[in-house]
C-alpha positions as CSV (number, residue, x, y, z in Angstrom):
1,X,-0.9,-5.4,-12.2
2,X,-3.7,-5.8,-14.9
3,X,-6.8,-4.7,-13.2
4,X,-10.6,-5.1,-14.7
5,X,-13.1,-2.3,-14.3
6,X,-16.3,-3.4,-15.1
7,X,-17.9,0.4,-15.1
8,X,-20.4,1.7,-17.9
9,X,-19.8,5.4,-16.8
10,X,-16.8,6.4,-19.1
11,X,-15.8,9.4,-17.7
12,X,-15.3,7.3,-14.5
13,X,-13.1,4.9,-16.3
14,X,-11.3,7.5,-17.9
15,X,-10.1,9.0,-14.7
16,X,-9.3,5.9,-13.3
17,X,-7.4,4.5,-16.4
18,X,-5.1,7.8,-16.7
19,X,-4.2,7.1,-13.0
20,X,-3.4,3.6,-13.0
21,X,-1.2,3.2,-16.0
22,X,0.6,6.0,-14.2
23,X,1.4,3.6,-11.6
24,X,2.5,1.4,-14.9
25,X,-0.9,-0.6,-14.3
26,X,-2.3,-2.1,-17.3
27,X,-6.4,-1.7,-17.4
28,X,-9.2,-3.6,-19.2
29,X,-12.6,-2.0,-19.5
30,X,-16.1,-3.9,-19.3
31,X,-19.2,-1.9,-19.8
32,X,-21.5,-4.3,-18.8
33,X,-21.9,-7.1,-16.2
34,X,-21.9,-10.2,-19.2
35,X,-18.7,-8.9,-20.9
36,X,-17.1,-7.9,-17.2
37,X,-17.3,-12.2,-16.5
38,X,-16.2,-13.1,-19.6
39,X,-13.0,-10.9,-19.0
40,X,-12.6,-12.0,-15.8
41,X,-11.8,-15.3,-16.5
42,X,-8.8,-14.2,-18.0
43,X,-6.0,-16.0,-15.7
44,X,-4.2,-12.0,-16.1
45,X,-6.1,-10.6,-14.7
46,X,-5.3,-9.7,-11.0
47,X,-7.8,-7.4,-9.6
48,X,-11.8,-6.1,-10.5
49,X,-13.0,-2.9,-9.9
50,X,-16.8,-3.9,-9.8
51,X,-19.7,-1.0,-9.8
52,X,-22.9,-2.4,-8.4
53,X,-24.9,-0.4,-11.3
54,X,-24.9,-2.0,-14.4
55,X,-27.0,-2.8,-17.9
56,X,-27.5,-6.3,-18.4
57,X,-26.3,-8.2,-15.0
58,X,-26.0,-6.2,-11.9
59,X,-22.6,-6.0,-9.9
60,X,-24.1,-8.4,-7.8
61,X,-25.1,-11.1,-10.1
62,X,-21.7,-10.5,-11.6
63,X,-19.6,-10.6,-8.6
64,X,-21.6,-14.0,-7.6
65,X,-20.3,-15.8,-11.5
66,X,-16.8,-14.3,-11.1
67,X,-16.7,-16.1,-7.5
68,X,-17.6,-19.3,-9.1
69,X,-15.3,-19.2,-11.7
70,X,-12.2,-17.6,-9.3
71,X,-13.0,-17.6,-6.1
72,X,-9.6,-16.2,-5.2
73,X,-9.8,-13.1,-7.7
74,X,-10.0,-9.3,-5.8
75,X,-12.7,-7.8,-6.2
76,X,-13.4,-4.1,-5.0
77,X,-16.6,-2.5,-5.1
78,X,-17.2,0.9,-6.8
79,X,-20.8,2.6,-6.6
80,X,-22.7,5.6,-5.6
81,X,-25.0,3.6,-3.3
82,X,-23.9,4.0,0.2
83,X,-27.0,2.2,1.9
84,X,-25.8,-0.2,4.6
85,X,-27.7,-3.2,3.0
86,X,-26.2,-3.0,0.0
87,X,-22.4,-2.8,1.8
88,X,-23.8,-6.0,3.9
89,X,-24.7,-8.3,0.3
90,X,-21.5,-7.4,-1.4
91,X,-19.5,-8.5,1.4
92,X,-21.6,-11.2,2.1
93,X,-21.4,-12.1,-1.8
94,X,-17.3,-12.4,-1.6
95,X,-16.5,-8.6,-2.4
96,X,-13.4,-7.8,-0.5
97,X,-14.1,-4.3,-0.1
98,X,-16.7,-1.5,-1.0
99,X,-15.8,2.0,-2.1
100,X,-19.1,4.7,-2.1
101,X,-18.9,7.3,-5.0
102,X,-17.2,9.9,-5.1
103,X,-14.1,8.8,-3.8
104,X,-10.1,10.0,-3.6
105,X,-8.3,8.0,-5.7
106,X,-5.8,8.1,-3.1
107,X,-8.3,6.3,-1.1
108,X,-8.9,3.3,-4.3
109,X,-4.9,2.9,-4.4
110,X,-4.8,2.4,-0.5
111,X,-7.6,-0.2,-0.7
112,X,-6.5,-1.6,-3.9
113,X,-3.2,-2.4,-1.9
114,X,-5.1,-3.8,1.1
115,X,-6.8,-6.5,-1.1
116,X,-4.3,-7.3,-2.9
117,X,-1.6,-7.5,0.4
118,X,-4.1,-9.9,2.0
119,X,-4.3,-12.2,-0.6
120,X,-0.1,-12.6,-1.0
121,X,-0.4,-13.9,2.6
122,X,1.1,-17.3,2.0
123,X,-0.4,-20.7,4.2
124,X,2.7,-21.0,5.6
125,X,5.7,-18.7,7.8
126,X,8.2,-19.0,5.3
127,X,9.2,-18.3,2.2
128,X,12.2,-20.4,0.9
129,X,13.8,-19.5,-2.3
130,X,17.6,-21.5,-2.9
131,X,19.7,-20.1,-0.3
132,X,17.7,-17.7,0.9
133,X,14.6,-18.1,3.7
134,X,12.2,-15.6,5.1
135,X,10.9,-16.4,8.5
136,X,7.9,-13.6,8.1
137,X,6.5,-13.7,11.3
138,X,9.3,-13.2,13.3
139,X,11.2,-11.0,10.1
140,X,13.9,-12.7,10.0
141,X,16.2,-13.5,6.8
142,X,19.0,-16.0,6.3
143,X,21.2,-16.9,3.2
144,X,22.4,-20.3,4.0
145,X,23.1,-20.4,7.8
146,X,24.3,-16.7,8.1
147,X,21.3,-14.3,9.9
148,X,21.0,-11.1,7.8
149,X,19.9,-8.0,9.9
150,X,17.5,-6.4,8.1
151,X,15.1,-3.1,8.7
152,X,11.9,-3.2,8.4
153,X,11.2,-1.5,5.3
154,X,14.7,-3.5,3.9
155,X,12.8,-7.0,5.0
156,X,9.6,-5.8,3.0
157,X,11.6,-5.5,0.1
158,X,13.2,-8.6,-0.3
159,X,9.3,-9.8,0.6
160,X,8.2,-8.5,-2.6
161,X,11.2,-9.1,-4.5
162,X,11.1,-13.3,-3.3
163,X,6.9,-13.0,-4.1
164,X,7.9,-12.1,-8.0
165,X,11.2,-14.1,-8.6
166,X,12.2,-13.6,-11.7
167,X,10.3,-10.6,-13.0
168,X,10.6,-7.4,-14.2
169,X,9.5,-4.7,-11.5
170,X,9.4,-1.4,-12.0
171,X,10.2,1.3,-9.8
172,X,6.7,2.6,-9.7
173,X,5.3,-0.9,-9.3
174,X,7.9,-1.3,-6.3
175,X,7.1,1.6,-4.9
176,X,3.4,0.9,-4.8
177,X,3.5,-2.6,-3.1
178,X,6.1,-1.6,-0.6
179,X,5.7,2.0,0.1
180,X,2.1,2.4,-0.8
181,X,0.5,5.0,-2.6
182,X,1.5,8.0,-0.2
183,X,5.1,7.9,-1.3
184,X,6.7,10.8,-4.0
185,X,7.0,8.1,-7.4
186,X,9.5,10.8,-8.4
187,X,11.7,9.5,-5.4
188,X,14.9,7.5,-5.6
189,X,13.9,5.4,-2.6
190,X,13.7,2.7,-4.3
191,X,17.1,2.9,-5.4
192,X,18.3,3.4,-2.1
193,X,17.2,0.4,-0.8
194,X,18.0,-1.9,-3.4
195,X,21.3,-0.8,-2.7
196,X,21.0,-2.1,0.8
197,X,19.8,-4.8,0.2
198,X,23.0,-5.8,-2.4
199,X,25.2,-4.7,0.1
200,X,23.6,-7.2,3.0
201,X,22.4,-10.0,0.2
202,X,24.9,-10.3,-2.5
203,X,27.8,-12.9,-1.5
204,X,31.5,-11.4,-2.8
205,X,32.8,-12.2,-5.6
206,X,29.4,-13.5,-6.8
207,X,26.8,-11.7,-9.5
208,X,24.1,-9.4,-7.6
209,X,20.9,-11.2,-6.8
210,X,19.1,-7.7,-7.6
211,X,19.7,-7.1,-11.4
212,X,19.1,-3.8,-12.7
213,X,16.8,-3.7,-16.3
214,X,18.4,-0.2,-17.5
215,X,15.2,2.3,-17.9
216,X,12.8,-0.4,-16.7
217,X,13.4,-1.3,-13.0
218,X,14.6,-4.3,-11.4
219,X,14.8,-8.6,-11.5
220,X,14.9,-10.7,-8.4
221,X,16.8,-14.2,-9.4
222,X,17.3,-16.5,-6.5
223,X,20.3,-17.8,-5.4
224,X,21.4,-21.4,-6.2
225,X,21.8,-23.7,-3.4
């Protein structure tokens, strides 16, 4: 994910960089609100980390260009003021969520992963990719007419996998979206349950829908059909 933090306080962005691109997150830095909306218009980038303090244009005069210019583009609040009425206009101004200084950056990962979940919510029940359909409200998952049982966790999975056809994943970046941000990165979870997944998905005799990228993580390419 390439996330924006428009933030003049480096030390803040420091932290915060160091963190992310340990979650194999690229980061672009903004020091003030004019040069935070011209960045932001940048189709790559996927999420804003926003402070409300800022020279030039305030968070909230920035938040209220970036809505105009992607109205679909996360945006999470970061500031030190904690006053109700403030919480109340960045809401009400299209923020998706408000973080008060200090924080855990625990705490930014899990809400990161909140906005970002909500907006991969798709207009319609199903996601249908060659052979293969999700029915996500009833998580259910068929290749061709055959049901395959799936867990839970197994069923997020091939979600995420069918969300990013095609693209390189890393383990880190897996674990993120489908465990969240409480899980050990040092894990071979992922592993595990790409495994399962072959082993329910993959049709004999055929090549694995799950590719491995040696010392990078993992593809998704759909089945034909």
């Amino acid at each position: 994910m390439r996330i924006l933090m428009i933030e003049d306080d480096s030390a803040i962005t420091r932290v915060l960089e160091r963190g992310l691109r340990a979650l194999s997150h690229q980061t672009v830095i903004a020091e003030t609100g004019e040069d935070g909306v011209a960045l932001a218009e940048d189709e790559t980038v996927d999420l804003v980390l926003l402070d409300l303090s800022l020279p030039g244009l305030n968070g909230h005069q920035v938040l209220e260009r970036i809505r105009a210019r992607r109205p679909r583009l996360p945006v999470l609040m970061l500031t030190a003021r904690d006053d109700l009425k403030n919480k109340v206009q960045a809401l009400h101004a299209g923020a998706d969520d408000y973080l008060t200084k200090p924080f855990a950056f625990e705490e930014l990962l899990a809400r990161i992963h909140a906005v970002t979940r909500r907006l991969d919510q798709p207009e319609a029940s199903q996601i249908k990719m060659g052979g293969l359909r999700l029915d996500l409200l009833a998580q259910r998952a068929w290749r061709g007419n055959a049901l395959i049982e799936l867990s839970k966790r197994e069923f997020a999975l091939l979600e995420y996998f069918m969300r990013h056809p095609r693209q390189l994943l890393t383990r880190q970046q897996i674990l993120f979206a489908v465990w969240d941000y409480d899980f050990d990165p040092e894990s071979n979870i992922v592993d595990v349950y790409v495994r399962y997944l072959r082993n329910k998905l993959d049709a004999p005799g055929e090549p694995s829908l799950i590719l491995t990228v040696r010392g990078a993580g993992y593809r998704f390419e759909p089945p034909a059909g």
